[in-house]
N, C-alpha and C positions, 0 to 999 in steps of 0.2 A: 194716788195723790190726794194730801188732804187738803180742803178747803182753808185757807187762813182764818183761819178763829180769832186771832192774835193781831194787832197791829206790831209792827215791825219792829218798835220800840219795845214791847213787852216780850216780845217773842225771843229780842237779841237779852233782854233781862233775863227770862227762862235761862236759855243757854248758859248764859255767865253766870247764874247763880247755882246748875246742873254742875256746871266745869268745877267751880268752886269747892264743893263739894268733893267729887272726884278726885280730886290734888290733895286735901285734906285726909280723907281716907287712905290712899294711896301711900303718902309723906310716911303716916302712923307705920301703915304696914311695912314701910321700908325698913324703918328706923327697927321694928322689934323683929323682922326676918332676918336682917343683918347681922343683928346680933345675936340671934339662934344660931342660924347658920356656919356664922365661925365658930363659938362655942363648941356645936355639935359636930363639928366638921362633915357638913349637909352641901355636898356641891348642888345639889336640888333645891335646898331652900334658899342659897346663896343666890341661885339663876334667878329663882324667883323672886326675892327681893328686887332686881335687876330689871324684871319685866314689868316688878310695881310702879320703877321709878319711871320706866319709859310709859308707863299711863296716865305721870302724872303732867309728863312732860307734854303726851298728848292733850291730854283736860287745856294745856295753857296753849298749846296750838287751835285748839276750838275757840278759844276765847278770841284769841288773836283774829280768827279767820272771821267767827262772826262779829265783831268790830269792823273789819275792811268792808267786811260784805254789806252792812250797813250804810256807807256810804251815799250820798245823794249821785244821782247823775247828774254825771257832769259834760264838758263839749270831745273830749277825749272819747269816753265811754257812756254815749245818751242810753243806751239800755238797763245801765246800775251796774254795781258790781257784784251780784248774788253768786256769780259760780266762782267769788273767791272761797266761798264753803263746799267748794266742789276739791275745789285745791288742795286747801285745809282736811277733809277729809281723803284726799290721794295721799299726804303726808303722812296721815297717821296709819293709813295703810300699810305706810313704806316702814315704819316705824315697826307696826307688827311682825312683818316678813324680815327687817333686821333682826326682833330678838326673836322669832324662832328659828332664823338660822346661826345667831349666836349660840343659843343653847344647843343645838343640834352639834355644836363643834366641842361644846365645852365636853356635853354626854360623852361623843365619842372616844373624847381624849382621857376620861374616867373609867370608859369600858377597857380601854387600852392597856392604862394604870389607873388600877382600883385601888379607894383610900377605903376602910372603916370608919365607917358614920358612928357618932354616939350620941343614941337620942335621950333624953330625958324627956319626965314629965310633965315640966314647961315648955319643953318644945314640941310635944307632939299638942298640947293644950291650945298655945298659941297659930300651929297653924290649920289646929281645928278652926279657930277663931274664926283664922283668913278664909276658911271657904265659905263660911256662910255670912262674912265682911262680902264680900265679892260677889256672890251670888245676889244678896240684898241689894248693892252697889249696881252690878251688873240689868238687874233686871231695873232698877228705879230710871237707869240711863237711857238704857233702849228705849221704854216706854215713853220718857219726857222726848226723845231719840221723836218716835213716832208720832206720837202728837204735833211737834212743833215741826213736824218734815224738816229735821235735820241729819243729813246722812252722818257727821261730823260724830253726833252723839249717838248716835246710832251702830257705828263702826267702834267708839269706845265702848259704849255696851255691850256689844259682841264680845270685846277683847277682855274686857270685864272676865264673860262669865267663862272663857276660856282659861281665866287665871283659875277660877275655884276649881275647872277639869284637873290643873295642873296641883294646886294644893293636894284636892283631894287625893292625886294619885301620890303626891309625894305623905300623905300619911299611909295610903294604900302599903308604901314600901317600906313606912318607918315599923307599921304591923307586924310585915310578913318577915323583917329582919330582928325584929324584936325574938320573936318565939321560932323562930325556924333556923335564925342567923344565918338566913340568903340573903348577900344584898344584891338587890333590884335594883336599885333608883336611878344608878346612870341608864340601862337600857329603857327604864320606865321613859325617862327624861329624853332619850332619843324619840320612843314611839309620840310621845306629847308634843316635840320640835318638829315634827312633821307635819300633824294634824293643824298647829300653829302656822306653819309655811304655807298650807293650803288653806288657810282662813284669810293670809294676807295676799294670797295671790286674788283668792274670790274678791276681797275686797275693793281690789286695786283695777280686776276686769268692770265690775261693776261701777267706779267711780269714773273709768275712762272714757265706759257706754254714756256716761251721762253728758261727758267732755263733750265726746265727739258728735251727740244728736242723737237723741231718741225719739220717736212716732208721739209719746204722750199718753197719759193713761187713758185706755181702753173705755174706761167708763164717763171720765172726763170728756173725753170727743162725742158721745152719742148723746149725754145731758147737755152741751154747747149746742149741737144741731136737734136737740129736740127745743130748746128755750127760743132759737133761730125760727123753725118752723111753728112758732107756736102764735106768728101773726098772721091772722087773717090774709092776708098779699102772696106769702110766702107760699108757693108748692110744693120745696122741697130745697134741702140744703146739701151739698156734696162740697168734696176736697178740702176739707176741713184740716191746716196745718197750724202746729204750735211748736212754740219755736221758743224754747227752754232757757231763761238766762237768771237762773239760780232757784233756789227752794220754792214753791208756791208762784212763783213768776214767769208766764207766759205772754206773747204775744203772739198774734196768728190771724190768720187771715180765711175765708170762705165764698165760697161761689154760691148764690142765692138762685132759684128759678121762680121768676114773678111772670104772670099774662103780660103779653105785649100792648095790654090795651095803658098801661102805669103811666103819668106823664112822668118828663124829668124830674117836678118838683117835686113829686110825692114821693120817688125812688129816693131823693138825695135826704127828705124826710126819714123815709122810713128805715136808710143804712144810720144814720144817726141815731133810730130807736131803738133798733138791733145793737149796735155799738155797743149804748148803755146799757141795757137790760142785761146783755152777755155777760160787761164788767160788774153789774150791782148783784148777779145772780153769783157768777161761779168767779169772777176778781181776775178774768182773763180781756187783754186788750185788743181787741179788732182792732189792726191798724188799716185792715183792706176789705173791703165788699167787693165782689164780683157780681154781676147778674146776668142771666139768661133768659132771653123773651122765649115765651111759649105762645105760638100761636089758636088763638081762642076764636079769630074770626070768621071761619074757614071750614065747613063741617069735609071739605074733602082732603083738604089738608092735614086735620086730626086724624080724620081713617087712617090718611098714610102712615103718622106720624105710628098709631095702634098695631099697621099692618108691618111697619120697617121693626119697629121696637119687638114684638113677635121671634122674626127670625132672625133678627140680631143675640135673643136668649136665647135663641136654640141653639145656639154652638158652647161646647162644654167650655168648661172654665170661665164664662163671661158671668160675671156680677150682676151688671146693671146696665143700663143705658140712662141720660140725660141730656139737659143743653140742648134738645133737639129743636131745630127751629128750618123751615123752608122757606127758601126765598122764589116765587114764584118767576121775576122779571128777569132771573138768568138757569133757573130749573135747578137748581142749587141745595143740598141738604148739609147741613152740617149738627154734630152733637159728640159726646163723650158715652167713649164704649169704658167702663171698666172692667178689668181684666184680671184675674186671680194670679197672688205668686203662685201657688201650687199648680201652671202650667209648667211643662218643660221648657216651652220656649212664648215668651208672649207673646213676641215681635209675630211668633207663627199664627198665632193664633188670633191677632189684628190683620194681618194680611190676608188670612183667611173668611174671615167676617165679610172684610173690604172688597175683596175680589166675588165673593158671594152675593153681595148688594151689587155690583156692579153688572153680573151677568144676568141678574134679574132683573134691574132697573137699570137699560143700558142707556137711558135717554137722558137719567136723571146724574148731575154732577157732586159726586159724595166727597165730602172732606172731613171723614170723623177723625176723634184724636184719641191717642189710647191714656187710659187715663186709668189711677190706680185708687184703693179702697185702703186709705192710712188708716185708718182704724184695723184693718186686717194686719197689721203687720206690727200689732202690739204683743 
Protein backbone atom coordinates (compact mmCIF):
# COMPACT_ATOMS: atom_id res chain seq x y z
CA UNK A 1 0.00 0.00 0.00
CA UNK A 2 1.45 3.40 -0.88
CA UNK A 3 1.44 6.21 1.36
CA UNK A 4 -0.72 9.17 -0.35
CA UNK A 5 1.79 11.50 -1.82
CA UNK A 6 -0.89 13.04 -3.63
CA UNK A 7 -3.82 15.00 -2.16
CA UNK A 8 -6.98 13.73 -3.51
CA UNK A 9 -7.51 16.35 -5.87
CA UNK A 10 -4.16 15.94 -7.78
CA UNK A 11 -4.27 12.30 -7.59
CA UNK A 12 -8.01 12.18 -9.22
CA UNK A 13 -6.09 14.83 -11.83
CA UNK A 14 -3.44 12.10 -12.36
CA UNK A 15 -6.02 9.62 -13.18
CA UNK A 16 -8.03 11.69 -15.54
CA UNK A 17 -5.23 12.96 -17.26
CA UNK A 18 -3.57 8.94 -17.46
CA UNK A 19 -7.27 7.93 -18.85
CA UNK A 20 -7.24 10.71 -21.19
CA UNK A 21 -4.37 9.59 -22.64
CA UNK A 22 -5.32 6.05 -22.88
CA UNK A 23 -8.74 6.76 -25.05
CA UNK A 24 -6.63 8.77 -27.31
CA UNK A 25 -4.11 6.17 -28.14
CA UNK A 26 -6.48 3.54 -28.10
CA UNK A 27 -9.32 5.75 -30.56
CA UNK A 28 -5.92 6.18 -33.15
CA UNK A 29 -5.43 2.46 -32.99
CA UNK A 30 -8.84 1.58 -33.73
CA UNK A 31 -9.37 3.67 -36.34
CA UNK A 32 -6.03 2.44 -38.44
CA UNK A 33 -6.62 -1.49 -37.30
CA UNK A 34 -10.00 -1.22 -38.62
CA UNK A 35 -9.07 -0.36 -41.60
CA UNK A 36 -6.01 -2.90 -42.03
CA UNK A 37 -7.98 -5.39 -41.02
CA UNK A 38 -10.87 -5.28 -43.52
CA UNK A 39 -8.50 -4.37 -46.14
CA UNK A 40 -6.39 -7.42 -45.36
CA UNK A 41 -9.08 -9.63 -44.36
CA UNK A 42 -7.16 -10.13 -40.65
CA UNK A 43 -10.02 -11.55 -38.47
CA UNK A 44 -7.04 -11.04 -35.80
CA UNK A 45 -6.51 -7.56 -36.44
CA UNK A 46 -10.19 -7.01 -36.82
CA UNK A 47 -10.62 -8.61 -32.89
CA UNK A 48 -8.01 -6.38 -32.11
CA UNK A 49 -9.17 -3.23 -33.20
CA UNK A 50 -12.18 -4.34 -31.00
CA UNK A 51 -10.24 -4.99 -27.89
CA UNK A 52 -8.59 -1.34 -28.54
CA UNK A 53 -11.90 0.14 -28.44
CA UNK A 54 -13.10 -1.74 -25.35
CA UNK A 55 -9.78 0.13 -23.53
CA UNK A 56 -10.87 2.87 -24.59
CA UNK A 57 -14.10 2.39 -23.23
CA UNK A 58 -12.27 1.29 -20.05
CA UNK A 59 -9.96 4.63 -19.80
CA UNK A 60 -13.75 6.51 -19.60
CA UNK A 61 -14.89 4.12 -16.94
CA UNK A 62 -11.74 5.01 -14.76
CA UNK A 63 -12.48 8.59 -15.24
CA UNK A 64 -16.01 8.11 -14.40
CA UNK A 65 -15.17 5.89 -11.20
CA UNK A 66 -12.49 8.27 -10.04
CA UNK A 67 -14.97 11.21 -10.20
CA UNK A 68 -17.70 9.33 -7.96
CA UNK A 69 -14.87 8.17 -5.73
CA UNK A 70 -13.94 11.69 -5.12
CA UNK A 71 -16.91 12.58 -3.64
CA UNK A 72 -17.10 14.19 -0.01
CA UNK A 73 -18.89 12.19 2.61
CA UNK A 74 -21.77 12.57 3.10
CA UNK A 75 -24.87 11.36 5.93
CA UNK A 76 -25.74 8.34 3.53
CA UNK A 77 -22.11 7.32 3.19
CA UNK A 78 -19.90 9.07 6.32
CA UNK A 79 -16.87 6.93 5.24
CA UNK A 80 -16.54 8.39 1.40
CA UNK A 81 -17.02 6.85 -1.53
CA UNK A 82 -13.27 5.51 -2.42
CA UNK A 83 -14.40 1.85 -3.27
CA UNK A 84 -16.36 3.42 -6.12
CA UNK A 85 -12.73 2.59 -7.84
CA UNK A 86 -13.08 -0.69 -6.57
CA UNK A 87 -16.22 -0.92 -8.63
CA UNK A 88 -14.88 0.92 -11.59
CA UNK A 89 -12.00 -1.39 -11.55
CA UNK A 90 -14.43 -4.89 -11.23
CA UNK A 91 -15.98 -3.20 -14.52
CA UNK A 92 -13.27 -3.11 -16.39
CA UNK A 93 -12.40 -6.46 -15.33
CA UNK A 94 -15.61 -7.58 -16.76
CA UNK A 95 -14.91 -5.84 -19.72
CA UNK A 96 -11.56 -7.89 -20.28
CA UNK A 97 -13.06 -11.33 -19.62
CA UNK A 98 -15.98 -10.10 -22.37
CA UNK A 99 -13.33 -9.53 -25.16
CA UNK A 100 -11.35 -12.49 -24.49
CA UNK A 101 -14.14 -14.57 -24.69
CA UNK A 102 -15.38 -12.80 -27.55
CA UNK A 103 -12.35 -13.46 -29.42
CA UNK A 104 -12.17 -16.96 -28.25
CA UNK A 105 -15.60 -17.34 -30.21
CA UNK A 106 -14.64 -15.41 -33.15
CA UNK A 107 -11.01 -17.69 -33.44
CA UNK A 108 -13.00 -20.68 -33.30
CA UNK A 109 -15.49 -19.85 -35.75
CA UNK A 110 -12.35 -19.08 -38.26
CA UNK A 111 -10.67 -22.42 -37.21
CA UNK A 112 -13.92 -23.87 -38.36
CA UNK A 113 -14.03 -21.80 -41.71
CA UNK A 114 -10.87 -20.55 -42.53
CA UNK A 115 -10.51 -17.21 -44.77
CA UNK A 116 -6.98 -16.24 -46.33
CA UNK A 117 -5.57 -13.27 -44.88
CA UNK A 118 -3.65 -10.81 -47.28
CA UNK A 119 -1.16 -8.97 -45.64
CA UNK A 120 0.69 -6.14 -47.12
CA UNK A 121 3.36 -3.92 -46.19
CA UNK A 122 1.43 -1.38 -44.36
CA UNK A 123 -0.30 -3.68 -42.56
CA UNK A 124 2.20 -5.78 -41.10
CA UNK A 125 3.97 -1.85 -40.47
CA UNK A 126 1.29 -0.56 -38.77
CA UNK A 127 0.61 -3.31 -36.41
CA UNK A 128 4.29 -3.40 -35.65
CA UNK A 129 3.43 0.14 -34.70
CA UNK A 130 0.72 -1.16 -32.27
CA UNK A 131 2.90 -3.28 -30.23
CA UNK A 132 5.21 -0.96 -29.17
CA UNK A 133 1.98 1.93 -29.04
CA UNK A 134 0.94 -0.50 -26.30
CA UNK A 135 3.66 -1.66 -24.53
CA UNK A 136 4.77 2.11 -24.25
CA UNK A 137 0.97 2.79 -23.21
CA UNK A 138 0.77 -0.17 -21.23
CA UNK A 139 3.72 0.15 -18.95
CA UNK A 140 3.19 4.36 -18.56
CA UNK A 141 -0.39 3.19 -17.11
CA UNK A 142 0.46 0.58 -14.79
CA UNK A 143 3.16 2.64 -13.29
CA UNK A 144 1.01 6.04 -13.00
CA UNK A 145 -1.54 2.63 -12.08
CA UNK A 146 1.03 2.23 -8.94
CA UNK A 147 2.04 5.28 -7.71
CA UNK A 148 -1.32 6.65 -7.35
CA UNK A 149 -2.70 3.11 -5.76
CA UNK A 150 -5.08 2.93 -8.47
CA UNK A 151 -6.20 -0.62 -9.12
CA UNK A 152 -8.49 0.98 -11.92
CA UNK A 153 -5.22 2.03 -13.84
CA UNK A 154 -3.53 -0.56 -12.93
CA UNK A 155 -5.98 -3.29 -14.46
CA UNK A 156 -5.89 -1.02 -17.87
CA UNK A 157 -2.28 -1.35 -17.88
CA UNK A 158 -2.25 -4.85 -17.59
CA UNK A 159 -4.75 -5.05 -20.42
CA UNK A 160 -2.65 -2.58 -22.17
CA UNK A 161 0.16 -4.74 -22.29
CA UNK A 162 -1.72 -7.77 -23.08
CA UNK A 163 -2.81 -5.99 -26.29
CA UNK A 164 1.00 -5.76 -27.48
CA UNK A 165 1.10 -9.95 -26.48
CA UNK A 166 -1.82 -10.02 -28.87
CA UNK A 167 -0.37 -7.83 -31.76
CA UNK A 168 2.68 -9.09 -31.51
CA UNK A 169 1.49 -12.51 -32.01
CA UNK A 170 -0.67 -11.52 -34.78
CA UNK A 171 2.56 -10.18 -36.75
CA UNK A 172 4.04 -13.64 -35.34
CA UNK A 173 1.34 -15.08 -37.90
CA UNK A 174 1.35 -12.41 -40.48
CA UNK A 175 5.36 -14.00 -40.76
CA UNK A 176 4.86 -17.36 -40.62
CA UNK A 177 2.02 -16.99 -43.47
CA UNK A 178 3.96 -14.84 -45.38
CA UNK A 179 6.88 -17.34 -46.31
CA UNK A 180 5.56 -20.61 -45.29
CA UNK A 181 1.70 -19.76 -46.49
CA UNK A 182 0.45 -21.63 -43.06
CA UNK A 183 -1.97 -19.65 -41.72
CA UNK A 184 -1.95 -19.53 -38.00
CA UNK A 185 -3.88 -16.65 -36.61
CA UNK A 186 -7.24 -18.02 -35.96
CA UNK A 187 -5.49 -20.82 -33.64
CA UNK A 188 -2.89 -18.17 -32.58
CA UNK A 189 -6.00 -15.96 -31.63
CA UNK A 190 -7.70 -18.90 -29.76
CA UNK A 191 -4.39 -19.57 -27.63
CA UNK A 192 -4.25 -15.39 -26.75
CA UNK A 193 -8.28 -15.52 -25.89
CA UNK A 194 -7.47 -17.84 -23.17
CA UNK A 195 -4.57 -16.28 -21.65
CA UNK A 196 -6.98 -12.96 -21.87
CA UNK A 197 -9.86 -14.97 -20.06
CA UNK A 198 -7.48 -15.72 -17.37
CA UNK A 199 -6.21 -12.15 -16.90
CA UNK A 200 -9.86 -11.12 -16.44
CA UNK A 201 -10.80 -13.78 -14.27
CA UNK A 202 -7.33 -12.73 -11.90
CA UNK A 203 -8.55 -9.41 -12.25
CA UNK A 204 -11.90 -9.80 -11.13
CA UNK A 205 -10.74 -12.39 -7.96
CA UNK A 206 -8.46 -9.76 -6.92
CA UNK A 207 -10.92 -6.60 -7.17
CA UNK A 208 -13.75 -8.76 -5.14
CA UNK A 209 -10.80 -9.68 -2.36
CA UNK A 210 -10.74 -6.16 -1.97
CA UNK A 211 -14.72 -5.82 -2.03
CA UNK A 212 -15.16 -8.05 0.41
CA UNK A 213 -12.18 -7.24 3.24
CA UNK A 214 -8.70 -7.69 3.40
CA UNK A 215 -6.31 -7.80 6.61
CA UNK A 216 -4.15 -4.56 5.11
CA UNK A 217 -0.84 -4.42 4.05
CA UNK A 218 1.55 -6.34 5.93
CA UNK A 219 4.04 -3.67 6.37
CA UNK A 220 1.56 -1.07 6.88
CA UNK A 221 0.19 -2.87 10.29
CA UNK A 222 3.72 -3.34 11.87
CA UNK A 223 4.90 0.60 10.96
CA UNK A 224 1.16 1.67 12.72
CA UNK A 225 2.12 -0.33 15.82
CA UNK A 226 5.67 0.56 15.72
CA UNK A 227 4.60 4.77 15.42
CA UNK A 228 1.95 3.38 18.40
CA UNK A 229 4.55 2.00 20.63
CA UNK A 230 6.97 4.54 20.05
CA UNK A 231 5.45 6.61 23.31
CA UNK A 232 7.11 6.46 26.26
CA UNK A 233 3.31 5.05 28.09
CA UNK A 234 2.93 2.54 25.69
CA UNK A 235 4.23 -1.31 26.39
CA UNK A 236 2.96 -2.63 23.61
CA UNK A 237 0.29 -2.44 20.85
CA UNK A 238 -1.79 -5.55 19.49
CA UNK A 239 -4.98 -6.26 17.28
CA UNK A 240 -4.34 -3.78 15.08
CA UNK A 241 -7.51 -3.67 12.42
CA UNK A 242 -7.98 -1.48 9.21
CA UNK A 243 -10.81 -1.40 7.71
CA UNK A 244 -10.44 -0.51 3.75
CA UNK A 245 -12.87 2.03 2.22
CA UNK A 246 -11.19 2.81 -1.20
CA UNK A 247 -7.41 3.54 -2.50
CA UNK A 248 -5.19 4.88 0.44
CA UNK A 249 -8.19 5.10 2.91
CA UNK A 250 -8.21 3.40 6.03
CA UNK A 251 -9.80 3.41 9.33
CA UNK A 252 -8.91 1.13 12.22
CA UNK A 253 -8.85 0.76 15.44
CA UNK A 254 -6.08 -0.82 18.37
CA UNK A 255 -5.64 -2.21 21.71
CA UNK A 256 -2.83 -0.33 23.66
CA UNK A 257 -1.01 -1.93 26.89
CA UNK A 258 -0.23 1.15 29.47
CA UNK A 259 0.81 0.49 33.52
CA UNK A 260 -2.10 0.64 35.66
CA UNK A 261 -0.57 3.32 37.48
CA UNK A 262 -2.10 6.12 34.11
CA UNK A 263 -4.73 8.43 35.39
CA UNK A 264 -7.99 8.77 33.21
CA UNK A 265 -6.67 12.23 32.09
CA UNK A 266 -3.62 11.29 30.74
CA UNK A 267 -4.88 8.08 28.97
CA UNK A 268 -7.71 10.09 27.24
CA UNK A 269 -4.49 12.44 26.52
CA UNK A 270 -2.43 10.24 25.18
CA UNK A 271 -5.15 8.11 22.68
CA UNK A 272 -5.56 11.58 21.17
CA UNK A 273 -1.64 11.81 20.73
CA UNK A 274 -1.71 8.40 19.27
CA UNK A 275 -4.74 9.31 17.04
CA UNK A 276 -2.74 12.15 15.46
CA UNK A 277 0.73 10.93 15.15
CA UNK A 278 -0.90 7.63 13.36
CA UNK A 279 -2.95 9.98 10.92
CA UNK A 280 0.21 12.75 10.34
CA UNK A 281 2.64 9.64 9.96
CA UNK A 282 1.08 7.03 7.72
CA UNK A 283 -2.76 9.10 6.76
CA UNK A 284 -4.73 6.18 8.67
CA UNK A 285 -7.82 7.12 11.15
CA UNK A 286 -7.97 5.72 14.66
CA UNK A 287 -11.48 5.87 15.25
CA UNK A 288 -10.96 3.38 18.56
CA UNK A 289 -8.21 2.94 21.39
CA UNK A 290 -8.46 0.18 23.40
CA UNK A 291 -6.31 -0.20 26.70
CA UNK A 292 -4.93 -2.81 28.95
CA UNK A 293 -3.66 -2.12 32.55
CA UNK A 294 -0.60 -3.97 33.26
CA UNK A 295 0.15 -4.43 36.70
CA UNK A 296 3.47 -2.69 37.86
CA UNK A 297 2.50 -2.57 41.74
CA UNK A 298 2.88 -5.95 42.63
CA UNK A 299 6.34 -7.76 42.45
CA UNK A 300 4.30 -11.08 43.17
CA UNK A 301 1.86 -10.37 40.84
CA UNK A 302 4.56 -9.75 37.82
CA UNK A 303 6.28 -13.17 38.89
CA UNK A 304 2.91 -14.67 38.00
CA UNK A 305 2.13 -12.62 35.37
CA UNK A 306 6.39 -13.96 33.98
CA UNK A 307 5.58 -17.49 35.32
CA UNK A 308 1.66 -17.80 33.56
CA UNK A 309 3.02 -16.07 30.21
CA UNK A 310 5.96 -19.00 30.38
CA UNK A 311 3.72 -21.73 29.88
CA UNK A 312 0.98 -20.29 28.16
CA UNK A 313 4.08 -20.24 25.06
CA UNK A 314 4.96 -23.39 25.62
CA UNK A 315 2.13 -24.98 23.71
CA UNK A 316 2.74 -24.98 20.00
CA UNK A 317 1.02 -22.74 17.75
CA UNK A 318 0.61 -19.94 20.44
CA UNK A 319 2.03 -16.36 19.20
CA UNK A 320 1.82 -14.39 21.99
CA UNK A 321 0.31 -13.52 25.14
CA UNK A 322 -1.18 -9.94 26.42
CA UNK A 323 -3.76 -7.84 28.14
CA UNK A 324 -2.66 -9.70 31.20
CA UNK A 325 -3.82 -8.06 34.26
CA UNK A 326 -4.90 -9.90 37.90
CA UNK A 327 -7.40 -9.04 39.97
CA UNK A 328 -6.32 -9.80 43.41
CA UNK A 329 -10.05 -9.22 45.40
CA UNK A 330 -11.74 -12.07 43.51
CA UNK A 331 -8.21 -14.30 42.46
CA UNK A 332 -9.08 -13.51 39.00
CA UNK A 333 -6.67 -13.50 35.64
CA UNK A 334 -7.57 -12.50 32.51
CA UNK A 335 -5.57 -11.64 29.10
CA UNK A 336 -5.28 -12.54 25.13
CA UNK A 337 -3.61 -15.79 24.15
CA UNK A 338 -2.84 -15.38 20.32
CA UNK A 339 -3.24 -18.25 18.37
CA UNK A 340 -1.61 -19.13 14.84
CA UNK A 341 -3.97 -20.03 11.66
CA UNK A 342 -1.46 -22.81 10.87
CA UNK A 343 -3.25 -24.73 13.81
CA UNK A 344 -5.55 -27.43 12.71
CA UNK A 345 -7.94 -26.47 15.09
CA UNK A 346 -7.60 -23.34 17.23
CA UNK A 347 -10.51 -23.66 19.34
CA UNK A 348 -8.27 -26.94 20.28
CA UNK A 349 -5.68 -25.38 20.91
CA UNK A 350 -7.29 -22.56 23.43
CA UNK A 351 -8.94 -25.21 25.27
CA UNK A 352 -6.03 -26.75 25.71
CA UNK A 353 -3.94 -23.77 27.13
CA UNK A 354 -7.07 -23.16 29.39
CA UNK A 355 -7.54 -26.35 30.81
CA UNK A 356 -3.61 -26.56 31.38
CA UNK A 357 -3.65 -23.18 33.57
CA UNK A 358 -6.47 -24.37 35.25
CA UNK A 359 -5.01 -27.81 36.56
CA UNK A 360 -2.17 -25.95 37.55
CA UNK A 361 -3.62 -23.02 39.05
CA UNK A 362 -6.77 -24.51 40.33
CA UNK A 363 -7.32 -21.71 42.88
CA UNK A 364 -6.84 -19.10 40.56
CA UNK A 365 -10.14 -18.00 38.20
CA UNK A 366 -8.82 -17.60 34.33
CA UNK A 367 -10.95 -15.99 31.66
CA UNK A 368 -8.42 -15.56 28.63
CA UNK A 369 -9.85 -14.81 25.16
CA UNK A 370 -8.38 -16.39 22.03
CA UNK A 371 -7.27 -13.72 20.10
CA UNK A 372 -5.59 -13.55 16.56
CA UNK A 373 -2.23 -12.00 14.82
CA UNK A 374 -4.06 -9.81 11.68
CA UNK A 375 -0.96 -9.12 10.42
CA UNK A 376 -0.38 -12.95 10.08
CA UNK A 377 -3.02 -13.41 7.77
CA UNK A 378 -1.58 -10.91 5.19
Amino acid sequence: MNVPVEENGNREKVIVKTSVTGIAVNLLLVAFKATVGLLSNSIAIVLDAVNNLSDALSSVITILGAKLAGREADKKHPFGYGRVEYLSSLVISLIVLYAGITSLIESIKKIIHPETPDYSTVTLIIVGVAVFAKIFLGLYVKKTGDRVNSDSLINSGKDALLDSVISAATLIAAFIFIFSGLSLEAYLGAVISLVIIKAGFDMISETVSKLLGEPGDAKLIQDIKATVRSFPEVKGAYDLILHNYGPDTYNGSVHVEVEDTLSPDRLDELSREIMVKVYQTHHVILTAIGFYSVNTQDEEVIGLKDEIGRRVMSHEYVKGMHGFHFNKKDNSVRFDVVISFDAPSRQAVFLKVLNDLKDTYPDIDFTPAMDMDYGEII
